[in-house]
TIFITI-236217 format. One line per 2 residues: their letters; for each residue x, y, z of C-alpha. Coordinates in Angstrom, 1 decimal. Layout:
<pts>
a	X/Y/Z | ...
</pts>
This chain:
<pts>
xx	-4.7/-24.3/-6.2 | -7.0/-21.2/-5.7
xx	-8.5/-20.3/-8.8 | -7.2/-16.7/-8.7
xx	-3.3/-18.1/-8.6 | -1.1/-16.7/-11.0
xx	0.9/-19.6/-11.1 | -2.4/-22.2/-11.8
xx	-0.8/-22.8/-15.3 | 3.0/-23.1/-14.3
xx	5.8/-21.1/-14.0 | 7.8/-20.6/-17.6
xx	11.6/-20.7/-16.4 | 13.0/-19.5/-19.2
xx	10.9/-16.3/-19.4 | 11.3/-15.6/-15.6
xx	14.8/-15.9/-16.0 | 15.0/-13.3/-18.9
xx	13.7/-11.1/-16.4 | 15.9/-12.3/-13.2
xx	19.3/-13.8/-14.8 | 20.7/-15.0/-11.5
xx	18.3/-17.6/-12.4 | 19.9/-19.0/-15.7
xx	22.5/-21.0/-13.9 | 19.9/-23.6/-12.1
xx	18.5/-24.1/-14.9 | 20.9/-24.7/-17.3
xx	22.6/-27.3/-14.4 | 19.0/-29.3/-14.3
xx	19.3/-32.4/-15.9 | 15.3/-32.5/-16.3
xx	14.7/-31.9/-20.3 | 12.2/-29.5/-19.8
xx	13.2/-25.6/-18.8 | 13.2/-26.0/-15.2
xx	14.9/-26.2/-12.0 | 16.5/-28.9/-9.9
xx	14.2/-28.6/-6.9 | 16.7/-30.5/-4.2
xx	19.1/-27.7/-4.8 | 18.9/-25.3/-1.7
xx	20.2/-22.8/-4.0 | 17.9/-23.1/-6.9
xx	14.8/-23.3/-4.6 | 16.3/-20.0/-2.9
xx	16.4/-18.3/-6.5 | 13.4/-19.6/-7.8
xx	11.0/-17.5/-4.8 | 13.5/-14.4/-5.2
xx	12.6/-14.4/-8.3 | 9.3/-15.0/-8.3
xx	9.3/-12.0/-5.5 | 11.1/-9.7/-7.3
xx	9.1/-10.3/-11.0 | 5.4/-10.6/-9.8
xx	5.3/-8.6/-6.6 | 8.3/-6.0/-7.1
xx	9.5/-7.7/-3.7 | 13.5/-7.9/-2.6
xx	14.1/-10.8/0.3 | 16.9/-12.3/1.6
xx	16.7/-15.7/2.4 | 19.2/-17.3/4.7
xx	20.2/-20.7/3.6 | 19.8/-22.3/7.2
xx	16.0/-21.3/7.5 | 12.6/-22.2/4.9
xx	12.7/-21.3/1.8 | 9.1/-20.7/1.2
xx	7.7/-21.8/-2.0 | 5.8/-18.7/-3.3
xx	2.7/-20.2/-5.2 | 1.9/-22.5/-2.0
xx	2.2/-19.2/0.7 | -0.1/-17.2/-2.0
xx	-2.7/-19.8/-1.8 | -3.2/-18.9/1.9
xx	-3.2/-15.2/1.4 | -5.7/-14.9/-1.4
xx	-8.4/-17.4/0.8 | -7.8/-14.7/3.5
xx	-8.7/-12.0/0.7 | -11.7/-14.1/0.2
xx	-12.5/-14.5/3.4 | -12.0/-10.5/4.5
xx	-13.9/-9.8/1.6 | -16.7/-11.8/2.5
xx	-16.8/-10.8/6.0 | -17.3/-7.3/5.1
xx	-20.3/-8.7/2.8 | -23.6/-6.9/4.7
xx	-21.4/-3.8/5.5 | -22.7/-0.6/4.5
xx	-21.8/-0.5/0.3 | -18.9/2.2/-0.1
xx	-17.4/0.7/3.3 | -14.3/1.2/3.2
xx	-11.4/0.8/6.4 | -8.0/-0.9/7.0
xx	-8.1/-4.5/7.0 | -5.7/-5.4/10.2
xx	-4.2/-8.9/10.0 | -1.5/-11.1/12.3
xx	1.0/-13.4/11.4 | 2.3/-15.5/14.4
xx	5.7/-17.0/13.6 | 6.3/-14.9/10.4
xx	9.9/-16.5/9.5 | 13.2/-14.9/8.2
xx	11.4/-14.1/5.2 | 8.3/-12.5/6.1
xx	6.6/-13.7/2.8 | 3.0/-13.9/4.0
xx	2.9/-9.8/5.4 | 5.2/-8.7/2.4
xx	3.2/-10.7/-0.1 | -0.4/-9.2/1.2
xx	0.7/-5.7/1.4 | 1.7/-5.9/-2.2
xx	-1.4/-7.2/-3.1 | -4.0/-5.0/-1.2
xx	-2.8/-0.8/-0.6 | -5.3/-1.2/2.4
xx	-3.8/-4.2/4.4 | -2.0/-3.8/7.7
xx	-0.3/-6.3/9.9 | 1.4/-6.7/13.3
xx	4.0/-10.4/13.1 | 5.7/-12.2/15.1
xx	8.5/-14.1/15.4 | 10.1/-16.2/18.4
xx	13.6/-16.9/16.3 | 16.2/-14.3/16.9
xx	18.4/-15.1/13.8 | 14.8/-15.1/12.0
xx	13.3/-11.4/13.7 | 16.5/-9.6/12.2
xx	16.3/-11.0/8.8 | 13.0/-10.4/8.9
xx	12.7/-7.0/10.0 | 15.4/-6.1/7.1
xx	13.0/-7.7/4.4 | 10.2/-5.6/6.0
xx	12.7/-2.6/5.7 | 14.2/-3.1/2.8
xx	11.0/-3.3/0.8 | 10.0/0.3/2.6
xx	6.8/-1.5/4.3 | 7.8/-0.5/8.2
xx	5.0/1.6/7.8 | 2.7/-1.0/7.4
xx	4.4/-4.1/9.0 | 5.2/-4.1/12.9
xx	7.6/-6.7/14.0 | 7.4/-8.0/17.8
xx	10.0/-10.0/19.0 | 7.7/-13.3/21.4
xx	9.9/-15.6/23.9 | 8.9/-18.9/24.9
xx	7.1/-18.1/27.7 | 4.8/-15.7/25.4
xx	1.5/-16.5/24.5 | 0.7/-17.2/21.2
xx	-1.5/-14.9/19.9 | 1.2/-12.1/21.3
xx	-0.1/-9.4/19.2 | -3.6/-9.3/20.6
xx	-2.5/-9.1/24.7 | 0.3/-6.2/23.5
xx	-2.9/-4.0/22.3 | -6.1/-4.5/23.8
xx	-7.9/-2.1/22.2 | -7.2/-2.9/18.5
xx	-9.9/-5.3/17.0 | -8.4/-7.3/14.3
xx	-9.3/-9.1/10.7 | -7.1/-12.3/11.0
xx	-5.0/-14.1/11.9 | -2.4/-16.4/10.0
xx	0.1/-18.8/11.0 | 1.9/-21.9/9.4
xx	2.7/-23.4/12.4 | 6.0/-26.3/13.0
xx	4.8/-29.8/11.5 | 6.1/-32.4/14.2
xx	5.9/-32.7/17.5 | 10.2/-33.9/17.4
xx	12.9/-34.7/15.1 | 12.0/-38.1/15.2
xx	8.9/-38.0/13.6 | 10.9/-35.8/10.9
xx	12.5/-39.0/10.0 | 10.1/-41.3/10.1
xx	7.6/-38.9/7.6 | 10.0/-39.0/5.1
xx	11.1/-43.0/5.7 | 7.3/-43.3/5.3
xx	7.1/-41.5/1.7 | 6.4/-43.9/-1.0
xx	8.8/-42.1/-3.5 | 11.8/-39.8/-3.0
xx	11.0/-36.1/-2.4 | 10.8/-33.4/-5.2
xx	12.2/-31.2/-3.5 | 15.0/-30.4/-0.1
xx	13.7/-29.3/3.0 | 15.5/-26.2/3.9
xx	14.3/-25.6/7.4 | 15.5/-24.9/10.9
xx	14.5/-27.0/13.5 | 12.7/-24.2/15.4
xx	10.6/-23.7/12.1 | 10.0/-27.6/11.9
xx	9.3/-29.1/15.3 | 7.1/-28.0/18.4
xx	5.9/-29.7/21.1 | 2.9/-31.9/20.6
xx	3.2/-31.1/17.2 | 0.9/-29.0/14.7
xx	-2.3/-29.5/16.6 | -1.4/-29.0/19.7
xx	0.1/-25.5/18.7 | -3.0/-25.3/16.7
xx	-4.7/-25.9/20.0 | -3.6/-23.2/22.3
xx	-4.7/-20.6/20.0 | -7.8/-22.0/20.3
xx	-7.3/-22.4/24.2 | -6.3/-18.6/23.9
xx	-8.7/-17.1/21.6 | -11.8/-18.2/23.5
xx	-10.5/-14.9/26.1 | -10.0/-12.7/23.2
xx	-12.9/-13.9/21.0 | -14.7/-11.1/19.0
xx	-11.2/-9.2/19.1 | -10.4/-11.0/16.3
xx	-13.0/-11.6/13.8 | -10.7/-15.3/12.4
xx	-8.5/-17.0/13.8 | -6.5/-19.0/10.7
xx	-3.9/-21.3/10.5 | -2.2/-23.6/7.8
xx	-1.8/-27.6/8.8 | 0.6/-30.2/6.8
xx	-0.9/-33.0/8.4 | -4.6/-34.5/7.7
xx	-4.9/-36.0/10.7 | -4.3/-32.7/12.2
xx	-7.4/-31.6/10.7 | -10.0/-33.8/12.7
xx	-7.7/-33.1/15.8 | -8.2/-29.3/15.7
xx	-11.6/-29.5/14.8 | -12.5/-32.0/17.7
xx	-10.7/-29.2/19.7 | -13.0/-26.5/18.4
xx	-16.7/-28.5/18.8 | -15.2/-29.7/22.3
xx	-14.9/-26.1/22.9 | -18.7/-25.2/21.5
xx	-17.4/-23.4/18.8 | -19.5/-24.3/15.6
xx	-18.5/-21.5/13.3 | -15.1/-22.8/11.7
xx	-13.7/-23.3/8.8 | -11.5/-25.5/6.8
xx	-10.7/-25.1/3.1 | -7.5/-27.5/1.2
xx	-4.7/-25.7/-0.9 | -2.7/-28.5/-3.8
xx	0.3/-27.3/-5.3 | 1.8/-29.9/-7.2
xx	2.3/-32.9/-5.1 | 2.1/-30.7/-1.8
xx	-1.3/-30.8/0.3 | -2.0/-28.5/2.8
xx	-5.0/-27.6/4.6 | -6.3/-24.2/6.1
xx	-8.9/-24.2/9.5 | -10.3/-20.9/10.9
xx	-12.5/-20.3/13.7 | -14.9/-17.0/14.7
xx	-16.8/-16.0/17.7 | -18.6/-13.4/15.7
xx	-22.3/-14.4/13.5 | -20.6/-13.7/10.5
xx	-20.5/-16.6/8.3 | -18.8/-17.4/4.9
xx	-20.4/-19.4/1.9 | -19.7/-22.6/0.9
xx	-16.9/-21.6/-1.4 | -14.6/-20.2/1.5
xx	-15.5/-22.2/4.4 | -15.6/-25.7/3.0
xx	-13.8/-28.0/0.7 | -15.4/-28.5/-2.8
xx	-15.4/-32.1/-3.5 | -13.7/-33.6/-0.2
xx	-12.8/-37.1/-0.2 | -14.7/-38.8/2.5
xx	-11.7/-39.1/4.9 | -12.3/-35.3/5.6
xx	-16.0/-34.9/5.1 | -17.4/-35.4/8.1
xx	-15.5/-33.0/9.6 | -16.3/-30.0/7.7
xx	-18.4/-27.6/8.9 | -22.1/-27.5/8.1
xx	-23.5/-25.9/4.8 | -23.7/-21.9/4.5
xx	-24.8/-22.4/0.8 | -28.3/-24.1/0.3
xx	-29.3/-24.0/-3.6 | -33.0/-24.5/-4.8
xx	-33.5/-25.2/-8.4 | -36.4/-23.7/-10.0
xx	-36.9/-25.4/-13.4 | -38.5/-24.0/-16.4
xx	-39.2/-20.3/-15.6 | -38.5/-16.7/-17.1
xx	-36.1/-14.8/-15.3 | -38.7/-12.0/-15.2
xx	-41.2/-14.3/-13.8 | -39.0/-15.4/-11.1
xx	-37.6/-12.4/-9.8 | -41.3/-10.7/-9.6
xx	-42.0/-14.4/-8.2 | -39.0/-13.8/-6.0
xx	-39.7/-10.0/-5.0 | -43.0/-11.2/-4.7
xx	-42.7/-13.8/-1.4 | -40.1/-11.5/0.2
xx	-41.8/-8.4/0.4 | -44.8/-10.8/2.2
xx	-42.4/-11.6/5.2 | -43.1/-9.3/8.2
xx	-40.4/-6.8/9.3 | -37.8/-8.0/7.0
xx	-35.1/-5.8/5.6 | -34.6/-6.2/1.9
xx	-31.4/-4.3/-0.6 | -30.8/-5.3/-3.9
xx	-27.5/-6.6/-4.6 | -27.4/-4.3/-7.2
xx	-27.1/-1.5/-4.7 | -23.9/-3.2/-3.5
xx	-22.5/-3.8/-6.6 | -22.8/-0.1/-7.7
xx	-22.1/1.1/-4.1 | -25.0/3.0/-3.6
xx	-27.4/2.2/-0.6 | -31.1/0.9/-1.7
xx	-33.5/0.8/0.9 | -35.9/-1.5/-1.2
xx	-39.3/-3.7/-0.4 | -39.4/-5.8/-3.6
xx	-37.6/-3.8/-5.9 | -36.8/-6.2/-8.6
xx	-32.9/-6.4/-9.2 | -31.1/-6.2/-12.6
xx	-30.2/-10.5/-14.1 | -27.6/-11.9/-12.2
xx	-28.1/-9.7/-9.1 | -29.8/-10.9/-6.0
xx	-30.7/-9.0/-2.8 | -29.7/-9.4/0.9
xx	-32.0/-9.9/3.4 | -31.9/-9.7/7.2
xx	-34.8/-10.6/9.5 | -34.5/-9.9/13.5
xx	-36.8/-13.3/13.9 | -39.3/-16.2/12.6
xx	-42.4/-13.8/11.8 | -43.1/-16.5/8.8
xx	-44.5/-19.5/10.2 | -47.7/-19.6/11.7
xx	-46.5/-21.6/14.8 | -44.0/-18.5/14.9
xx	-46.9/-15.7/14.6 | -48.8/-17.4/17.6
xx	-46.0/-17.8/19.8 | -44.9/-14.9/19.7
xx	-48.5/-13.1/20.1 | -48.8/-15.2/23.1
xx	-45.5/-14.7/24.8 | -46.2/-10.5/24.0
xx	-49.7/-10.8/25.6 | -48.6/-12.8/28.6
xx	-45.5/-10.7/29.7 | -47.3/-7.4/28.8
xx	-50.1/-8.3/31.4 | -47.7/-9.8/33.9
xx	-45.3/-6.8/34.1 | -47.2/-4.1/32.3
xx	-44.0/-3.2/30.4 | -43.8/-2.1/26.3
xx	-43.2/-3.8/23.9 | -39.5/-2.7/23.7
xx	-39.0/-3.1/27.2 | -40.2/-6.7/27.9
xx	-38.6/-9.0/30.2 | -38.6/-12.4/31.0
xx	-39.5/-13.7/34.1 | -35.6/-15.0/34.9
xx	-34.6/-11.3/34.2 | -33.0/-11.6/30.9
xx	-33.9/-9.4/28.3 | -35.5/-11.3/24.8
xx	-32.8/-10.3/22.9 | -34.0/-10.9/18.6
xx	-32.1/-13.7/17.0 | -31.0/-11.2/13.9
xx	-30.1/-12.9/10.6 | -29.0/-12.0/7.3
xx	-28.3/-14.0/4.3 | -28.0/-13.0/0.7
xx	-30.2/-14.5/-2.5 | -29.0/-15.2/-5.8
xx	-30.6/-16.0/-8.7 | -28.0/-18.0/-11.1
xx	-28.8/-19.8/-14.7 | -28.6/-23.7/-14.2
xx	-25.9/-25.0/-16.2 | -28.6/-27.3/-17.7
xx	-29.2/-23.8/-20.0 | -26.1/-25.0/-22.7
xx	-27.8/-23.8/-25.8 | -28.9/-20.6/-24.3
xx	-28.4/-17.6/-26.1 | -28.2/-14.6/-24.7
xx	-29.4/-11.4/-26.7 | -32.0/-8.3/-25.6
xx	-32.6/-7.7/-22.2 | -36.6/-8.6/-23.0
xx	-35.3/-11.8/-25.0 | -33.1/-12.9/-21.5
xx	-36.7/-12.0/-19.2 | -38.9/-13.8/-20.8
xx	-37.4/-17.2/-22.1 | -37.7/-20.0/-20.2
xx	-34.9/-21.8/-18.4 | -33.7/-23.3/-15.2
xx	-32.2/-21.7/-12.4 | -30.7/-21.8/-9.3
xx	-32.0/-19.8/-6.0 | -28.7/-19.6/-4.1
xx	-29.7/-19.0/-0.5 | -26.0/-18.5/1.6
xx	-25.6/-17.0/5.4 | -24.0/-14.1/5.5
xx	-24.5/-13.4/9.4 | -26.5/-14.4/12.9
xx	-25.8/-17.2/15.3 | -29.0/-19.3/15.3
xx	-28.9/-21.4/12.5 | -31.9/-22.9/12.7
xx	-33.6/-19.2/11.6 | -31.4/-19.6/8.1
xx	-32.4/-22.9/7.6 | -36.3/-22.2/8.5
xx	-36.1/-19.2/6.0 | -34.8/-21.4/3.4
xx	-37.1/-23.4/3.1 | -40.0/-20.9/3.7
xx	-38.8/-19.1/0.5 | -37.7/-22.2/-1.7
xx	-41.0/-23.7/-0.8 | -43.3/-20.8/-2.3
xx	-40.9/-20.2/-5.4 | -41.2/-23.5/-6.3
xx	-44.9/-24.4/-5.3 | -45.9/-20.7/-7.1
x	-44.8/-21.8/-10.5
</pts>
């Protein structure tokens, strides 16, 4: 469960029903011991996320009993990795940044829960849904209306001859944040049977779905599919594509799809609520890139690890130094890197622009750095004094105007990636006290080097190891 859940701990059923009483009568008919519901009754499991709605998000639904009842911790999961992940995107914008984040939800269900529960979490969040469902658009539109969000929700009505990512062809000129989806599971009714003739132990809980909410042809990653078929038109549009999968084998499906397509800058991250699995992939066609933390799944079992994406997080520990001496060791090698760009993370933090060359940050702060090319290595310095000198006596242009002999401007390979200093957790007995105490005793740390943005990676991974290798060999 993501770490930021409210429910992480468990939901107390007694106190939520003190606040919501229609709730009292499930669970005073469980039979379990414990203060609980019984989770294969449609009507409990409808109760249960109205309540939930109505006590923790000040949200009023109605949930019709012959559609999905979504469970509310699961569908909060998915929204607060899109937090995450909007936050992060937004990472080397200028610091006091602030716009409308603009998000999609394709297929958003009679209840709407993914738009209502975002807008009640962040005042700055718009979205444009869809829904294909008839019965499920005007049930959804009245939970958008009811809970006064019209403003801020748009509901579009898509057919089955619509393309998927409906929103983005009805606008053309709106550039989005996201997009989110929780696409049918099967490919036919069928393979609804067998899945759960195929369970080792009876279900926890009822399914209360629709067949239109369950089942679409080809199943999960084939849906999955055509919005990657039609997002490689709309690209940049949309900075990520999203959606949720029920299926691992869906996983290494959709992620053949993507690297069949050239597209190396995806996703995938693993939500566990309870007994329930579910996984998350998201694709971009912009050089933004996400740490480790968002984009990858922390301890993956090794069914799923070779298809995650390569690392954005590199750490270098750096044993046995002050933290004084290794941020002016730090500040230091930076500042010696030709035409880099360097603000302290402080300056982000605070919000407050800092136009620095080595200024030394405050503990636990880093800096961000962005370089337009290799100007580190030697092999780096000469070729690129020898591909200035030739062009400039072939063509007789500038420097700014140089071109290559097939035509084609040399465009700069830009890339920015971030730099943390963190203690090791090695430091157990560490005490912290005065500033001057915390600067000059020795410990171990960890130089956190993550990509933030660029398209080469090759240029993050060369800086990495540039920079680790004189922090550590400087000691």
């Amino acid at each position: 469960m993501h770490s930021r859940n409210i429910y992480r701990n468990g939901i107390d059923f007694a106190e939520l029903s003190a606040v919501y009483p229609p709730l009292r009568k499930y669970i005073d008919k469980a039979s379990n011991p414990h203060k609980t519901i019984d989770f294969k009754d449609q009507d409990a499991q409808r109760c249960l996320t109205e309540a939930l709605l109505h006590r923790d998000f000040k949200l009023k639904i109605r949930l019709p009993p012959d559609r999905l009842c979504p469970p509310v911790p699961n569908r909060l999961n998915y929204i607060l990795w899109l937090q995450d992940i909007t936050l992060a995107s937004r990472y080397t914008d200028e610091p006091n940044t602030q716009s409308i984040v603009l998000g999609i939800d394709i297929g958003t269900g009679a209840s709407a829960i993914y738009p209502l529960l975002a807008c009640s979490l962040e005042k700055s969040w718009e979205f444009v849904v869809s829904e294909i469902d008839p019965s499920s658009f005007v049930t959804a539109r009245q939970n958008i209306s009811t809970n006064k969000l019209g403003d801020r929700i748009q509901i579009v009505q898509s057919h089955a001859t619509s393309p998927i990512l409906l929103p983005l062809h009805l606008d053309k000129e709106r550039r989005f944040d996201f997009t989110m989806c929780n696409p049918p599971f099967y490919s036919s009714l069928q393979e609804v049977l067998q899945s759960a003739e195929a369970k080792q132990y009876r279900p926890n809980a009822v399914c209360t779905g629709a067949e239109i909410e369950m089942i679409t042809s080809g199943g999960e990653s084939a849906f999955v599919g055509k919005m990657v078929i039609e997002s490689l038109d709309i690209r940049e549009r949309c900075k990520w594509y999203t959606s949720m999968l029920g299926k691992l084998s869906s996983v290494a499906e959709v992620v053949d799809i993507l690297k069949c397509h050239s597209i190396d800058n995806y996703i995938i991250m693993e939500f566990v609520q309870g007994q329930t699995r579910r996984w998350a992939v998201g694709w971009s066609f912009s050089d933004t890139r996400l740490p480790d933390t968002i984009s990858r799944i922390q301890n993956p079992n090794p069914t799923i690890s070779k298809y995650l994406p390569a690392h954005n997080t590199i750490p270098q520990p750096v044993v046995s130094v002050s933290r004084g001496s290794l941020y002016e060791r730090l500040s230091s090698i930076l500042s010696s890197v030709a035409h880099i760009h360097i603000r302290s993370q402080s300056a982000l933090s605070v919000g407050a622009p800092a136009e620095t060359n080595g200024i030394r940050p405050e503990p636990n702060f880093g800096y961000l750095v962005s370089v337009q090319e290799n100007t580190w290595s030697r092999s780096a310095r000469r070729r690129k004094k020898r591909r200035v000198d030739d062009l400039e006596s072939n063509v007789g242009f500038g420097r700014q105007n140089i071109v290559a002999a097939s035509g084609e401007r040399l465009a700069p390979s830009h890339m920015a990636c971030s730099i943390m200093v963190k203690e090791s957790f090695k430091n157990t007995n560490f005490a912290f006290g005065a500033k001057e105490d915390q600067d000059s005793s020795l410990q171990d740390f960890i130089v956190e080097f993550t990509w933030r943005k660029g398209q080469v990676r090759e240029l993050f991974d060369s800086f990495c190891s540039h920079v680790s290798r004189k922090v550590v060999t400087s000691q």
